[in-house]
PyMOL CGO cylinders between C-alpha atoms (Angstrom):
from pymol import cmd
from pymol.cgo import CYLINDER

trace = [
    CYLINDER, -9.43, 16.32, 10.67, -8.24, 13.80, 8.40, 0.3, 1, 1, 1, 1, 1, 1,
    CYLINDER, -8.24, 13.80, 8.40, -10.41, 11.76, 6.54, 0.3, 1, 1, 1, 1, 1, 1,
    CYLINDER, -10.41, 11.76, 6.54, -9.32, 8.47, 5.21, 0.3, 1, 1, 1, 1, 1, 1,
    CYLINDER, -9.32, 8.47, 5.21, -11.75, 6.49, 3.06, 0.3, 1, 1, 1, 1, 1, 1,
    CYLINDER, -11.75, 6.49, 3.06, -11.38, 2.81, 2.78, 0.3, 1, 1, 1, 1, 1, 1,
    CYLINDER, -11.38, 2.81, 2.78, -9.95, 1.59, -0.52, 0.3, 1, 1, 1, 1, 1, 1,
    CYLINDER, -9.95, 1.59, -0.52, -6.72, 0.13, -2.02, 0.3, 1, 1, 1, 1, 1, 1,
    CYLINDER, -6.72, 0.13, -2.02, -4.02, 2.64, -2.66, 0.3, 1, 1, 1, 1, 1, 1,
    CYLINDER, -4.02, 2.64, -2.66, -3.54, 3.14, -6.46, 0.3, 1, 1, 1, 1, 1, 1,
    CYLINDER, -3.54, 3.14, -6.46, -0.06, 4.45, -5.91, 0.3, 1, 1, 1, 1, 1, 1,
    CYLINDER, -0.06, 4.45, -5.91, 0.73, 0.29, -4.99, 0.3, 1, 1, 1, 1, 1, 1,
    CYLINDER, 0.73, 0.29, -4.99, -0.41, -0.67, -8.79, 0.3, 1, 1, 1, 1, 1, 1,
    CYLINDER, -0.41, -0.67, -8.79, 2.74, -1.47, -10.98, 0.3, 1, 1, 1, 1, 1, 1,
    CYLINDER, 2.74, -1.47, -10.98, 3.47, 1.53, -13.10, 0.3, 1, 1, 1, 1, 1, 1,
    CYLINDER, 3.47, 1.53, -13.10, 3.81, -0.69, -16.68, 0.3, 1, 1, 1, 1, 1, 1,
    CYLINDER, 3.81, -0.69, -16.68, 0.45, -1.86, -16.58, 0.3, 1, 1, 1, 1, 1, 1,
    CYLINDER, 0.45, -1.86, -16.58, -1.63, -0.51, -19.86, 0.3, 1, 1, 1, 1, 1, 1,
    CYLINDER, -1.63, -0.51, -19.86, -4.48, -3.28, -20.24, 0.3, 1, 1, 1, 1, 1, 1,
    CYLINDER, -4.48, -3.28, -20.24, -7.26, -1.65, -19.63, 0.3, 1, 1, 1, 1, 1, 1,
    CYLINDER, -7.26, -1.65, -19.63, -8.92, -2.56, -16.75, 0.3, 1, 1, 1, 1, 1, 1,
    CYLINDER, -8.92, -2.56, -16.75, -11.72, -1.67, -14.24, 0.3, 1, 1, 1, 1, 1, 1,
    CYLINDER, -11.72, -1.67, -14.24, -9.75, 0.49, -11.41, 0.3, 1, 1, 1, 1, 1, 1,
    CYLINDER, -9.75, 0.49, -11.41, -12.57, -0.68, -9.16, 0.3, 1, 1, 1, 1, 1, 1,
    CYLINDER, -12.57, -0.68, -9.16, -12.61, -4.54, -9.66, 0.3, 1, 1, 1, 1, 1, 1,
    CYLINDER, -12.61, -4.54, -9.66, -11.17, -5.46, -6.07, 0.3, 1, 1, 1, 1, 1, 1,
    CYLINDER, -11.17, -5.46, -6.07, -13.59, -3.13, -4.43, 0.3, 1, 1, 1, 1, 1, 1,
    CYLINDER, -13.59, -3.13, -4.43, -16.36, -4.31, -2.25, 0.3, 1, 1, 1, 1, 1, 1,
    CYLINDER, -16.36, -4.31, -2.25, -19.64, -3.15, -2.87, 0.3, 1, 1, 1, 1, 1, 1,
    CYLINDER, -19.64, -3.15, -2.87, -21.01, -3.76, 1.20, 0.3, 1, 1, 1, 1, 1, 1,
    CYLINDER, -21.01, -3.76, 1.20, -17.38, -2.44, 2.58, 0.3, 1, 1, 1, 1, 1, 1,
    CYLINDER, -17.38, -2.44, 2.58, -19.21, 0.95, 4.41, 0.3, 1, 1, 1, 1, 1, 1,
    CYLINDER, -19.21, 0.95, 4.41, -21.21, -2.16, 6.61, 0.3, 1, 1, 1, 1, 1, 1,
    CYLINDER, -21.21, -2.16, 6.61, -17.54, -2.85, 8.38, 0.3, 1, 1, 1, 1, 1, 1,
    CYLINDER, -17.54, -2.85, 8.38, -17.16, 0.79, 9.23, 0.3, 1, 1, 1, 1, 1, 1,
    CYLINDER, -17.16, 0.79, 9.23, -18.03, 2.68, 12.68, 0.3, 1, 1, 1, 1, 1, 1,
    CYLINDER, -18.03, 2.68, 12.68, -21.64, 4.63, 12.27, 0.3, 1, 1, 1, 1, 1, 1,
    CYLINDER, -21.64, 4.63, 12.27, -19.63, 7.78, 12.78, 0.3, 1, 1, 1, 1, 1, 1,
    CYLINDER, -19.63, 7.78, 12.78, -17.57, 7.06, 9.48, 0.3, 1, 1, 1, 1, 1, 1,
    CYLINDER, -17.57, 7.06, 9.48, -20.06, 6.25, 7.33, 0.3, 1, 1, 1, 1, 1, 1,
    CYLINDER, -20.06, 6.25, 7.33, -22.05, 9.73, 8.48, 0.3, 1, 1, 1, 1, 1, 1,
    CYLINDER, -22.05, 9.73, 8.48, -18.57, 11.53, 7.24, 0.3, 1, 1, 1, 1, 1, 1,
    CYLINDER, -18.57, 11.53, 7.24, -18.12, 9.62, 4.16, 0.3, 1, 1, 1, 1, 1, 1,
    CYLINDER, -18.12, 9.62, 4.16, -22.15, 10.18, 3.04, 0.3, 1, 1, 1, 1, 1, 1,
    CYLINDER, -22.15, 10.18, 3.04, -21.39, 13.95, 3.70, 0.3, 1, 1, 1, 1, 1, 1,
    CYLINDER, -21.39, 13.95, 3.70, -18.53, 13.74, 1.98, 0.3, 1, 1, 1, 1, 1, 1,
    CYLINDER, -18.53, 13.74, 1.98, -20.32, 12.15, -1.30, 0.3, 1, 1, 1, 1, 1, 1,
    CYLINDER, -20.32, 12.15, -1.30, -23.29, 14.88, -1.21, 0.3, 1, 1, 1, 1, 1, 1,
    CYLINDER, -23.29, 14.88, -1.21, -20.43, 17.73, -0.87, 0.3, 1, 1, 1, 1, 1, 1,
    CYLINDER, -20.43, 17.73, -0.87, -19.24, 16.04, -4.01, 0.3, 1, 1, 1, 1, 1, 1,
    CYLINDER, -19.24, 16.04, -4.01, -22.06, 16.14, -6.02, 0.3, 1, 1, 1, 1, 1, 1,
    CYLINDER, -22.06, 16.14, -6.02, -23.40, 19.18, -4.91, 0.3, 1, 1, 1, 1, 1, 1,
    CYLINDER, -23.40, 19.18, -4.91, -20.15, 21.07, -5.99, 0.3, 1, 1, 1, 1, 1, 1,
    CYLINDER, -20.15, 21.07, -5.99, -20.06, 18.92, -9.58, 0.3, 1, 1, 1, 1, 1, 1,
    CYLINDER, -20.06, 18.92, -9.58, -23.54, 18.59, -9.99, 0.3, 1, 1, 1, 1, 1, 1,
    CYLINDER, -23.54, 18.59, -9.99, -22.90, 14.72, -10.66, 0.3, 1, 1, 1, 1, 1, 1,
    CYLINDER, -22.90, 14.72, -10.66, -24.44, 11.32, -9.38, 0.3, 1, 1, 1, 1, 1, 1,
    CYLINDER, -24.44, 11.32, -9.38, -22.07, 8.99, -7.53, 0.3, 1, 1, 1, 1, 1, 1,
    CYLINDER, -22.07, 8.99, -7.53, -22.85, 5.35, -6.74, 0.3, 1, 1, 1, 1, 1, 1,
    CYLINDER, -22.85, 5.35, -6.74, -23.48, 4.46, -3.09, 0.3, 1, 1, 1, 1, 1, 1,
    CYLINDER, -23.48, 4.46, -3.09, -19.65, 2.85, -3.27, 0.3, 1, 1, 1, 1, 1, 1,
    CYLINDER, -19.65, 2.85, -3.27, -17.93, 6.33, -2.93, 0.3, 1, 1, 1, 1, 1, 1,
    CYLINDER, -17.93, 6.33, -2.93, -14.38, 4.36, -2.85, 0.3, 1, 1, 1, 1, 1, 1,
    CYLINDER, -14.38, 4.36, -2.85, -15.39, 2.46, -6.28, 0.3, 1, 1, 1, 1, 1, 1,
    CYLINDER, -15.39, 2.46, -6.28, -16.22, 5.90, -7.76, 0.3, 1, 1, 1, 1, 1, 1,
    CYLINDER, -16.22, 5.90, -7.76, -12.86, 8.10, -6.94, 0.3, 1, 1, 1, 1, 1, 1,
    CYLINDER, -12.86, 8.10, -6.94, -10.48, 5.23, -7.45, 0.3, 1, 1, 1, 1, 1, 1,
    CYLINDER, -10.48, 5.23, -7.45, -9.90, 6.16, -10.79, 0.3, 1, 1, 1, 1, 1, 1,
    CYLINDER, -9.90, 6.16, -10.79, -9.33, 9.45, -9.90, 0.3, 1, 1, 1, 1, 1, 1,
    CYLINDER, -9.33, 9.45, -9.90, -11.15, 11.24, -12.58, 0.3, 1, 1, 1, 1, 1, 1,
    CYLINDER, -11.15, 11.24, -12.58, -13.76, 12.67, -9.86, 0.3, 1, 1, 1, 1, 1, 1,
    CYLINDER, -13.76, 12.67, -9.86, -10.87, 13.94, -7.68, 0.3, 1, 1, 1, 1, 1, 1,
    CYLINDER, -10.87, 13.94, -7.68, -9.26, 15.80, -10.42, 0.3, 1, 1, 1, 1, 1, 1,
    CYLINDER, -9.26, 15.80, -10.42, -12.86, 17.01, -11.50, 0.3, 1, 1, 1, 1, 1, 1,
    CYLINDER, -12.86, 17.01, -11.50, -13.01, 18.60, -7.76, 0.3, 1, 1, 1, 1, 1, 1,
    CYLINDER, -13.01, 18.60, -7.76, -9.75, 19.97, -7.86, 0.3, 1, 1, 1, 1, 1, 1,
    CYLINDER, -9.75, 19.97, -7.86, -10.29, 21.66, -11.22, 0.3, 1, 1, 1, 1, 1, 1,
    CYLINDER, -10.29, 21.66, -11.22, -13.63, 22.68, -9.45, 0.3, 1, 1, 1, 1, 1, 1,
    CYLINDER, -13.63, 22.68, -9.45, -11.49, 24.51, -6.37, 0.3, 1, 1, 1, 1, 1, 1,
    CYLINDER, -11.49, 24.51, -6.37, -8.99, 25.95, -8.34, 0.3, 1, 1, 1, 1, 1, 1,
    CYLINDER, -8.99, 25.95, -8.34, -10.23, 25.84, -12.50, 0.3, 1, 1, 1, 1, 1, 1,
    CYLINDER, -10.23, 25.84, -12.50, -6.97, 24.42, -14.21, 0.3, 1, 1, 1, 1, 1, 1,
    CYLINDER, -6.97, 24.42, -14.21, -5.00, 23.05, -11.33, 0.3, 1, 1, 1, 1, 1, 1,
    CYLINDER, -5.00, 23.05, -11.33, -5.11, 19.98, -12.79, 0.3, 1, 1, 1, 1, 1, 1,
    CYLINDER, -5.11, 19.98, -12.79, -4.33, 20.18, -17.11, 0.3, 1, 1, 1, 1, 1, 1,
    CYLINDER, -4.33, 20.18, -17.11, -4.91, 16.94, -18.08, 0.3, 1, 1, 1, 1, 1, 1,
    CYLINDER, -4.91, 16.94, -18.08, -7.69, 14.09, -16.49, 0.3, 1, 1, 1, 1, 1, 1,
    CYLINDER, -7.69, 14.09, -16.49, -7.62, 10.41, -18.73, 0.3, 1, 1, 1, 1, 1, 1,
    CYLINDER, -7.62, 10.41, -18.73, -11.62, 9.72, -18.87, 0.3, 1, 1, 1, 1, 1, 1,
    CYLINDER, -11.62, 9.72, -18.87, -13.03, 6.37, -19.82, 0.3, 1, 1, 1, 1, 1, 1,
    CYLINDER, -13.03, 6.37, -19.82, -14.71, 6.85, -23.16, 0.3, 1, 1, 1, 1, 1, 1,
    CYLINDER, -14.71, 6.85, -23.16, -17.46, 4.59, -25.36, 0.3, 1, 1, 1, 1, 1, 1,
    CYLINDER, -17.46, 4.59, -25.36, -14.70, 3.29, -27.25, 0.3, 1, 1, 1, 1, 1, 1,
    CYLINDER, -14.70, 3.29, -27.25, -12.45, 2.74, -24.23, 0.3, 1, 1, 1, 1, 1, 1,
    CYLINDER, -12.45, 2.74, -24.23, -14.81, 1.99, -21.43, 0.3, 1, 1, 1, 1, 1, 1,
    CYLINDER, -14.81, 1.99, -21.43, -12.18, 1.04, -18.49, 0.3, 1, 1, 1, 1, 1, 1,
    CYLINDER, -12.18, 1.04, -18.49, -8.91, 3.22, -17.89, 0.3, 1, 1, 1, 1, 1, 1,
    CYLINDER, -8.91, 3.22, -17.89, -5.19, 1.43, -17.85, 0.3, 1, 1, 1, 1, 1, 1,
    CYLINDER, -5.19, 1.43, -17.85, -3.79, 1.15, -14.28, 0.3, 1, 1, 1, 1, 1, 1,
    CYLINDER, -3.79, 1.15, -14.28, -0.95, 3.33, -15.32, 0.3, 1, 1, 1, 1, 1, 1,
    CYLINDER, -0.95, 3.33, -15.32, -4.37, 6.30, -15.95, 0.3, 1, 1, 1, 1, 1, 1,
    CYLINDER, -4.37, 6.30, -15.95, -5.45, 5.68, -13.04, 0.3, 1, 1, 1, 1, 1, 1,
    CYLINDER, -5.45, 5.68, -13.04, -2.74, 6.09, -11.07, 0.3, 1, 1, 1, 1, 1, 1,
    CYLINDER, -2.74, 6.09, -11.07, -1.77, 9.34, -13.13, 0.3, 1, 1, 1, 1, 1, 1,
    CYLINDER, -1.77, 9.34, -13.13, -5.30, 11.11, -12.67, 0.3, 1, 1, 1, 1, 1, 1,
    CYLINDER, -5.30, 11.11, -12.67, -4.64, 10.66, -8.62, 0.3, 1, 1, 1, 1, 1, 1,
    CYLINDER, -4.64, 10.66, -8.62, -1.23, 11.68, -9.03, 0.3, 1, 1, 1, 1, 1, 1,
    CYLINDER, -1.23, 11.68, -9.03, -2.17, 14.51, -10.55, 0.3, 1, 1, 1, 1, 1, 1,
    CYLINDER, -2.17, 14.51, -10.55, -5.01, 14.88, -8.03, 0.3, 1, 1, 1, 1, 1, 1,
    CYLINDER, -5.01, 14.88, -8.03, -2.29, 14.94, -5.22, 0.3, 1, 1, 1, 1, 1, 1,
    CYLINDER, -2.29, 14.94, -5.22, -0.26, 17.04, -6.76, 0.3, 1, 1, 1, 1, 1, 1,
    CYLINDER, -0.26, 17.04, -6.76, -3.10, 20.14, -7.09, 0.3, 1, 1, 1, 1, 1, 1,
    CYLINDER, -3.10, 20.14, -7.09, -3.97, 19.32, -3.59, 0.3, 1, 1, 1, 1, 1, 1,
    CYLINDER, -3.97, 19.32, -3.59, 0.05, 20.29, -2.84, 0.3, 1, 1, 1, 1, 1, 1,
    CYLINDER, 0.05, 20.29, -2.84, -0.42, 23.43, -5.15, 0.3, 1, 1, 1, 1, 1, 1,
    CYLINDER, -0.42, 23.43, -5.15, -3.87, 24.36, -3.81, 0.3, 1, 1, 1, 1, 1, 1,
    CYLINDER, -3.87, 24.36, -3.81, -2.25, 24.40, 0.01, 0.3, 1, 1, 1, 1, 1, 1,
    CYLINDER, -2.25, 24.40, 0.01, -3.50, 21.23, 1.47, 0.3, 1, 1, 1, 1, 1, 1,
    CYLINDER, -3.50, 21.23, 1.47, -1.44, 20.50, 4.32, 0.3, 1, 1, 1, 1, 1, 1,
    CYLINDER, -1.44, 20.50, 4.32, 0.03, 16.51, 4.13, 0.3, 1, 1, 1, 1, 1, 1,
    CYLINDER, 0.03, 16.51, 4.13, -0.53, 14.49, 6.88, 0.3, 1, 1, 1, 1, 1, 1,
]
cmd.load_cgo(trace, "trace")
């Protein structure tokens, strides 16, 4: 089963953008009330499998919350501990990540899902 969430593709950011910016500004935050009852079941399973396995809180807007990627490569790393070296995390002194990070952290994200042995589709 594949299961495809509903928010923009950070691969279609341009790759020289380094302002930072919030990752999740074009998101919707009532986007799940468009989707079939049978998605949004899979996509509230899929957040509690999330923060059961991290032990972390995520917003009812699961597609604002792993745009950035740094959840994804936190669940990689949490699969397979180091499969993904480096993660760029907003910080107090640089609240919102460049495009360019937040592209890289789901790259990277990808990329252990290749090395782990998830199949592409």
């Amino acid at each position: 089963m594949v299961i495809i969430l509903p928010f923009p593709a950070v691969t279609s950011l341009p790759a020289s953008s380094s302002a930072p910016v919030n990752c999740t500004d074009d998101l919707s935050d009532n986007h799940n009330s468009t989707l079939p009852e049978e998605d949004v079941l899979v996509i509230e399973q899929l957040r509690k499998n999330i923060e059961s396995r991290l032990k972390v809180s995520l917003p009812n807007d699961l597609s604002a919350a792993l745009t950035d990627g740094v959840v994804l490569c936190h669940l990689a790393n949490h699969v397979r501990p180091r499969s993904v070296p480096s993660i760029h995390v907003p910080s107090p002194a640089v609240p919102k990540l460049t495009m360019a990070k937040c592209r890289r952290n789901v790259e990277n994200f990808l990329e252990a899902c290749r090395k782990i042995g998830v199949p592409q589709v």
